[in-house]
N, C-alpha and C positions, 0 to 999 in steps of 0.2 A: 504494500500500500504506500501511493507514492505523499499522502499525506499534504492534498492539495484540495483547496475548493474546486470544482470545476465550473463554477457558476462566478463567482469573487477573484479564486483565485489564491484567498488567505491561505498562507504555508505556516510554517511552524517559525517562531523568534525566538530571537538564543540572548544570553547576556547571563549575569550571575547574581548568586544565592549569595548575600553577604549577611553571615555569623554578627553575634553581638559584637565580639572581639574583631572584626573588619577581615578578616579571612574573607576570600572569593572564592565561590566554586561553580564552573562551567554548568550551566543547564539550559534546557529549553522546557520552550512552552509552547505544545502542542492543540492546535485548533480541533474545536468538537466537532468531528466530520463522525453522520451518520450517513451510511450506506442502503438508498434508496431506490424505488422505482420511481420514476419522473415523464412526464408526457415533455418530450421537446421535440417540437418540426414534426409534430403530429405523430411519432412514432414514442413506443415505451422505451425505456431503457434504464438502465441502473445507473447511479454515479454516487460519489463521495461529495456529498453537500453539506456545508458548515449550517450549524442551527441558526444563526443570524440571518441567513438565506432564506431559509425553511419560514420565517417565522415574520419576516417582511413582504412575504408572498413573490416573490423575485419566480420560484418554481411552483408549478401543480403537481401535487405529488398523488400518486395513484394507486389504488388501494384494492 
């Protein structure tokens, strides 16, 4: 999972976890992509849609 909106676009951001004591530690933060059926260009299909999508009606999602 390539961990991309295909609608957005939103990927994952990186940058660090900083400790009380100022220590830095590499992480990311990964976007809420649920794995859907979708009507686009009149056809079904699946894709990895971030909930921000979902929930702004950007997609029709098919049930």
């Amino acid at each position: 999972m390539s961990r991309v909106c295909q609608i957005c676009g939103k990927r994952a951001s990186t940058g660090h976890t900083v400790s009380k004591s100022g220590r830095k530690v590499k992480r990311r933060w990964l976007p809420n992509l649920q794995h859907i059926k979708i009507k686009k260009e009149g056809s079904i299909k699946r894709a990895y849609i971030c909930t921000r999508c979902l929930r702004s009606g950007k997609v029709e999602k098919v049930i």
